[in-house]
C-alpha positions as CSV (number, residue, x, y, z in Angstrom):
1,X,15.5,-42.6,-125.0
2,X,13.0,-45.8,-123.9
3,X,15.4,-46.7,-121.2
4,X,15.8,-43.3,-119.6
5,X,12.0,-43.1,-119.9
6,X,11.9,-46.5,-117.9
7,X,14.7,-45.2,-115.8
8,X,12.5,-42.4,-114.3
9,X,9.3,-44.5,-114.0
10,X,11.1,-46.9,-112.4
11,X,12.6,-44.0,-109.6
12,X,9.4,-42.3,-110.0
13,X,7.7,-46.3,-109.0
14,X,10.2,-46.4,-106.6
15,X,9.4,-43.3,-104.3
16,X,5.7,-43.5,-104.8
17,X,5.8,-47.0,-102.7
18,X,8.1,-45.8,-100.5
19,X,6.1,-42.6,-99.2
20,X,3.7,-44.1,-96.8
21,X,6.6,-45.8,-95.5
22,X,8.0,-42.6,-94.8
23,X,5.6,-41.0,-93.3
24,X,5.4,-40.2,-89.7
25,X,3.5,-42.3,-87.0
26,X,3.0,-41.2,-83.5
27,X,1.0,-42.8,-80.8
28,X,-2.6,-41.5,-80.7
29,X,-3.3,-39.5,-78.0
30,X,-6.7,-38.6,-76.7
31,X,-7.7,-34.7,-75.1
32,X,-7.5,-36.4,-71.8
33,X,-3.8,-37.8,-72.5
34,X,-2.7,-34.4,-73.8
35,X,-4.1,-32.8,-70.6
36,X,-2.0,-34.8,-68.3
37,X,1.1,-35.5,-70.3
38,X,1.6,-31.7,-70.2
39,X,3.7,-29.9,-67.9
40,X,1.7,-26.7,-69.2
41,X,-1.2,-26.0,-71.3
42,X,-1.3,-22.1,-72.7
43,X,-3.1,-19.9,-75.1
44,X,-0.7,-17.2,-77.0
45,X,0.1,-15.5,-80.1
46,X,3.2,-15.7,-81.3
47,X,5.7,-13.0,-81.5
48,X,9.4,-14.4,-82.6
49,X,10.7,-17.4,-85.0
50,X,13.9,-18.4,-85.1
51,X,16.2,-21.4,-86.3
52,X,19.1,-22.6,-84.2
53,X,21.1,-25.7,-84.1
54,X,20.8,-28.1,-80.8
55,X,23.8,-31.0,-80.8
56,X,23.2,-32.2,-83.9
57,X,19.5,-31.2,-84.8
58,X,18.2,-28.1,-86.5
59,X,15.3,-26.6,-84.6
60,X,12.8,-23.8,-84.8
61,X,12.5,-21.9,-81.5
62,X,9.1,-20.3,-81.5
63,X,8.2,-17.2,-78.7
64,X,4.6,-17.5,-77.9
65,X,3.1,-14.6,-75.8
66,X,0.8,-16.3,-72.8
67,X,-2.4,-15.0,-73.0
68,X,-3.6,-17.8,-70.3
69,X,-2.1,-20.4,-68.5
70,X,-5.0,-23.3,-68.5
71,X,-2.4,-25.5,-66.5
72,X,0.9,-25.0,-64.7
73,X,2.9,-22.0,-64.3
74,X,3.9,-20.0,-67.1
75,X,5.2,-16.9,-67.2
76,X,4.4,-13.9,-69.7
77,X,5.8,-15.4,-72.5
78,X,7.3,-19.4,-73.4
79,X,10.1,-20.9,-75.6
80,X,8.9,-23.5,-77.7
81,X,11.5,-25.9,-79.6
82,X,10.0,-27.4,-83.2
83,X,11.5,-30.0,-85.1
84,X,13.5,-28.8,-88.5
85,X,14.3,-25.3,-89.6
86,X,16.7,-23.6,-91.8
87,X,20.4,-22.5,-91.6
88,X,20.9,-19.4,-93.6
89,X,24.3,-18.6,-92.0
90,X,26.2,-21.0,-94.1
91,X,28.1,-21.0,-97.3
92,X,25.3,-23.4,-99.0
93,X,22.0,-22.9,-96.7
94,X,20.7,-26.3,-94.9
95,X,16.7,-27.0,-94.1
96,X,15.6,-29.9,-92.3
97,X,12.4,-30.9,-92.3
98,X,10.0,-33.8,-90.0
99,X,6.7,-34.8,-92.0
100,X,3.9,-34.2,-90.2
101,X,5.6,-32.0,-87.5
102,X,4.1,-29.5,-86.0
103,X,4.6,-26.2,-87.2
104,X,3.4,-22.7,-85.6
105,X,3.6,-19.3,-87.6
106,X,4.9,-16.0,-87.0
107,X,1.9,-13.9,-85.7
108,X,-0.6,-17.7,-85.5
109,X,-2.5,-17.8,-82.2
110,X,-2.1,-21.5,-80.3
111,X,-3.4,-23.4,-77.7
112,X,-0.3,-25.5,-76.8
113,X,0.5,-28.8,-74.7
114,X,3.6,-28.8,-73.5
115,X,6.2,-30.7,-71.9
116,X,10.2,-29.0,-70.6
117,X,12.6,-29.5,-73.2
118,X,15.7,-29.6,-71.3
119,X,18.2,-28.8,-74.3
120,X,16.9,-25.0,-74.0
121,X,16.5,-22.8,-70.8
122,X,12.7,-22.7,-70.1
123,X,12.4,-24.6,-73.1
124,X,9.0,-26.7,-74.2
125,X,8.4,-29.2,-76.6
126,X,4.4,-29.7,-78.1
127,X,3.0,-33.1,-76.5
128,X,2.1,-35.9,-79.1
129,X,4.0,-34.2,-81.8
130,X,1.9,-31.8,-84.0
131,X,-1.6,-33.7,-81.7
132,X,-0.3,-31.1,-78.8
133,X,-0.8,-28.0,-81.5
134,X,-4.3,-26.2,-81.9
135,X,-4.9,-23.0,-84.2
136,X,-7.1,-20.4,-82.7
137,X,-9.3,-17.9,-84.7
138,X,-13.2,-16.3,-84.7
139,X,-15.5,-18.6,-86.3
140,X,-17.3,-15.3,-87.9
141,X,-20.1,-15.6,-84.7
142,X,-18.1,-14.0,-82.4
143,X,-16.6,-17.9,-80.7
144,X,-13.2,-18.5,-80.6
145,X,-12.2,-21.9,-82.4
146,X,-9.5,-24.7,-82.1
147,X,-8.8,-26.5,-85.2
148,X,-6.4,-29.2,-85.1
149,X,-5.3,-30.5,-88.6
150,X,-3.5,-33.7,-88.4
151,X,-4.0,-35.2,-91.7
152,X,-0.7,-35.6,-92.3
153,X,0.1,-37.4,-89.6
154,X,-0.5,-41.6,-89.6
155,X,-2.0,-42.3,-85.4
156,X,-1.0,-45.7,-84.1
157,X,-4.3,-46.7,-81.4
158,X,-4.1,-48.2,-78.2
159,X,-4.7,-51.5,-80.3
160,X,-1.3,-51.1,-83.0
161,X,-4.1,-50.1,-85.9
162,X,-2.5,-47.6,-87.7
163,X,-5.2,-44.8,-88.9
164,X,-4.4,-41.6,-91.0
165,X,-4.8,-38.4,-88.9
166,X,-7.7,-36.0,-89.9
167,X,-8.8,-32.7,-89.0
168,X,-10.5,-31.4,-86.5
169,X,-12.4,-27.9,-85.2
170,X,-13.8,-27.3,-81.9
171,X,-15.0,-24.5,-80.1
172,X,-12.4,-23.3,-77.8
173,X,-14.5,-22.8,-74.5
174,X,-15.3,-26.6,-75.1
175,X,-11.5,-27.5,-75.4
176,X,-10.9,-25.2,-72.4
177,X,-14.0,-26.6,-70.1
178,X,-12.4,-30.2,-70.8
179,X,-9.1,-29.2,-69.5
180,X,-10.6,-27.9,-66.5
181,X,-12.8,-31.2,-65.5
182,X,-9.8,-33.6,-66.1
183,X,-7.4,-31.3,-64.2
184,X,-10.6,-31.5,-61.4
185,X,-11.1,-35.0,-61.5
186,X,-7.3,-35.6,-61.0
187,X,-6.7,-33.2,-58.0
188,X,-6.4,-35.0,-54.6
189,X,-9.6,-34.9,-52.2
């Protein structure tokens, strides 16, 4: 019985140490960065979640309704492709899962950064992982919101510090008067 015991502290020891090493990093982006390593910037709702497989990875393709296109061209509605998902189609269901990957709900309204995803047909990817990924909502005084949780995420800076993520709430017509003056500032005169 006292070496089984020791037996599970010593797995339980084991993955305890080995879960900041598996967490995810990605390279800290700021606003600005989002803004221009984005192919398109929209608001939407979204309407339609689905998992398929792509070569070898199991994705969640999410519909998103454009309510406004803050940069780019997008059309009335845009695929975007998430990391993991779930295969119910098979004898013995699969999920695969990314920590810290960013996730968007049936029915959740976004503001998105996005770059093509050439594995789907007018497919997007979110820019900066789950950094590219705001939830909108009312902030109960009639503004509309962008909160950005990334405190599951570790950020490596522009100096190799690694920093845990944290969260984040703005008001949307700040988020959305920022995209503006950078796109400004970067248009030929």
């Amino acid at each position: 019985m006292r070496n089984a015991a020791r037996a599970v502290l010593g797995l339980l020891a084991t993955a305890l140490a080995l879960a900041p090493a598996m967490a995810t990093t990605a390279v800290e982006r700021s606003e600005t960065d989002l803004i221009r390593e984005s192919a398109i910037i929209v608001t939407g709702h979204c309407t339609h979640l689905q998992s398929q497989w792509l070569d070898r990875d199991l994705v969640t393709i999410a519909t998103i309704s454009v309510s406004e296109a803050l940069k780019g061209q997008a059309g009335t509605e845009v695929t975007v492709v998430l990391p993991g998902g779930i295969d119910t189609h098979r004898q013995v269901p699969i999920a695969m899962t990314f920590p810290a990957a960013p996730q968007i709900f049936h029915q959740e309204d976004v503001l998105l950064f996005l770059r093509s995803e050439d594995r789907v047909a007018n497919g997007y990817t979110i820019v900066g992982f789950s950094q590219g990924k705001f939830t909108l909502a009312d902030n109960g005084q009639g503004q509309k919101v962008a909160s950005q949780n990334l405190s599951a995420l570790n950020l490596q800076g522009r100096t190799g510090a690694v920093t845990r993520g944290r969260a984040k709430t703005l008001l949307l017509s700040e988020l959305r008067q920022k995209i503006q003056e950078t796109l400004a500032a970067e248009r030929p005169r």
